[in-house]
SEVEXMI-301547 format. One record per residue (C-alpha): residue in one letter; y negated, z, x. Coordinates in Angstrom, 1 decimal, decimal comma. Example, Ala and Ser with C-alpha at 12.3 -4.5 7.8 and 13.67 -1.06 7.14 Angstrom:
ATOM residuo     py     pz     px
ATOM       A    4,5    7,8   12,3
ATOM       S    1,1    7,1   13,7
END
This chain:
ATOM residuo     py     pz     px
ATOM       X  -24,2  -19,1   -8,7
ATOM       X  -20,7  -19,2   -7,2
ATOM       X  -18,3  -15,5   -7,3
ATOM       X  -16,7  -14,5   -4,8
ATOM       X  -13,3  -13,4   -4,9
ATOM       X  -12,8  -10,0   -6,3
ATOM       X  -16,5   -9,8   -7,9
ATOM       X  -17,7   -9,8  -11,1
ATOM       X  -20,8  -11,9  -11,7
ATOM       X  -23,0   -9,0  -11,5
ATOM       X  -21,9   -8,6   -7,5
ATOM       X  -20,1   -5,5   -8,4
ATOM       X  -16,5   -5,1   -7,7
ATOM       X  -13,9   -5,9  -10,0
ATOM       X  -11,4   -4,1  -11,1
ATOM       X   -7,8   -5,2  -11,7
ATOM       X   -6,9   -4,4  -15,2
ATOM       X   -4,4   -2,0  -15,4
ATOM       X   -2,2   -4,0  -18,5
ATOM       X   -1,5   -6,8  -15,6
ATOM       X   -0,2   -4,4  -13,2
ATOM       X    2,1   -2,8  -15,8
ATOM       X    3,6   -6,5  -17,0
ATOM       X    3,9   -7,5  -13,5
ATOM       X    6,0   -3,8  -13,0
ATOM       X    8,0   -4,9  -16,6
ATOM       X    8,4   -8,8  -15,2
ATOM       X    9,8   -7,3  -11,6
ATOM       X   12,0   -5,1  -13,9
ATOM       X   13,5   -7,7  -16,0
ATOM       X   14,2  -10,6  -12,9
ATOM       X   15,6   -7,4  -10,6
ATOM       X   17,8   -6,5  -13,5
ATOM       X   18,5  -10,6  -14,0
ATOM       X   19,7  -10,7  -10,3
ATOM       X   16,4  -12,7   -9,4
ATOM       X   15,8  -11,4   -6,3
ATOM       X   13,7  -14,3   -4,9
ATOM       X   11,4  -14,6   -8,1
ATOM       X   11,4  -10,2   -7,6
ATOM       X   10,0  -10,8   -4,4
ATOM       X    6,9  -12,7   -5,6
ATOM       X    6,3  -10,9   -8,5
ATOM       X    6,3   -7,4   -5,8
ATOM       X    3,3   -9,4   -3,9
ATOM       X    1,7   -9,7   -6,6
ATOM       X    2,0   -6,1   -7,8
ATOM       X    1,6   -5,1   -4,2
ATOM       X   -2,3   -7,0   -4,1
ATOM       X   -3,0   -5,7   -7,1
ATOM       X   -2,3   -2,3   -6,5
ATOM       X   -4,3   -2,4   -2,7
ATOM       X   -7,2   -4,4   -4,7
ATOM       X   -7,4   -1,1   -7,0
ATOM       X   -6,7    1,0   -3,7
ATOM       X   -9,4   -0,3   -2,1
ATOM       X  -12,1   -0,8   -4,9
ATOM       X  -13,3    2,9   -4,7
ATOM       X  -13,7    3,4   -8,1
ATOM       X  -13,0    6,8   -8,9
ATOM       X  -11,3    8,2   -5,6
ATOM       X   -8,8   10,5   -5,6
ATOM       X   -8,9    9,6   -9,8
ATOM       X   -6,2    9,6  -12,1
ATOM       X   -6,2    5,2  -11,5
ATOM       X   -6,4    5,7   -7,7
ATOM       X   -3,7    8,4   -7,4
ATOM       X   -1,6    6,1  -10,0
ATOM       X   -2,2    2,9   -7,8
ATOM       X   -0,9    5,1   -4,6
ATOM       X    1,9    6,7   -6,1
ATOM       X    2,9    3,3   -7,9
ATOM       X    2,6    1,3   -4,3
ATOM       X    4,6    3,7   -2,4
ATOM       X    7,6    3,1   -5,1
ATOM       X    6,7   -1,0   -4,7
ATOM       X    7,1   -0,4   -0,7
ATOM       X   10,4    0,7   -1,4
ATOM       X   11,3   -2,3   -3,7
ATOM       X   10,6   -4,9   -0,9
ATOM       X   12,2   -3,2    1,9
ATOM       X   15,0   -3,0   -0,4
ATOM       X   14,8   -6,9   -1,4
ATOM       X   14,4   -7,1    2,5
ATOM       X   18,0   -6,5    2,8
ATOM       X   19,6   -8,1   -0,3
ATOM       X   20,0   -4,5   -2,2
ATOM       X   19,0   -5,6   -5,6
ATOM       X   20,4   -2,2   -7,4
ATOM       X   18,8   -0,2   -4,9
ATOM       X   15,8   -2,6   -6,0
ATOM       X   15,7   -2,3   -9,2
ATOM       X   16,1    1,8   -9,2
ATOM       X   12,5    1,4   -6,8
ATOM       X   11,1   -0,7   -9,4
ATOM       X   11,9    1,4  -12,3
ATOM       X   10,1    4,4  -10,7
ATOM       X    7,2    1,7   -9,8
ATOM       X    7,1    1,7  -14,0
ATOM       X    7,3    4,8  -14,9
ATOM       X    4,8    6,1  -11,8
ATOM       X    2,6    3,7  -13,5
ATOM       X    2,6    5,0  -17,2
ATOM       X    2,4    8,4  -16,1
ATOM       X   -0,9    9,6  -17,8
END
């Protein structure tokens, strides 16, 4: 029995787990803050898909993870349009509220 992508064995969806989104947010801090804007960029993918894949899970809409994962991607957003035109400060400000939307309980 092969799994598809974004499924646990059981069929259900899987969740990302929220202690890889938050060292992805801490890795983006540390290579913004580093100057490593094209490494920054990856990592925001990364922490972009994982945020959507929680967005679009459904698990617990308009929870406390959901409303987290929305607040957190609108702060990421701002992170790549601000790697978009070579404002690493402006950057790393975005990706320090990406952090702390993120560990707000």
């Amino acid at each position: 029995m092969s799994v598809q992508p974004g499924k646990a064995a059981d069929g259900k969806a899987k969740v990302v787990d929220p202690a890889n989104v938050a060292a992805n947010l801490r890795d983006l801090t540390v290579h913004l803050h580093r100057g490593n804007a094209a490494e920054a960029k990856i990592i925001a993918a990364q922490a972009a898909e994982q945020l959507q894949e929680i967005i679009q899970s459904g698990v617990e809409p308009e929870g406390i993870l959901m409303g987290k994962a929305q607040q957190t991607m609108f702060a990421i957003e701002e992170v790549r349009i601000m790697l978009s035109q070579d404002d690493v400060n402006g950057a790393l400000a975005a990706a320090r509220d990406a952090a702390k939307e993120w560990r707000v309980k």
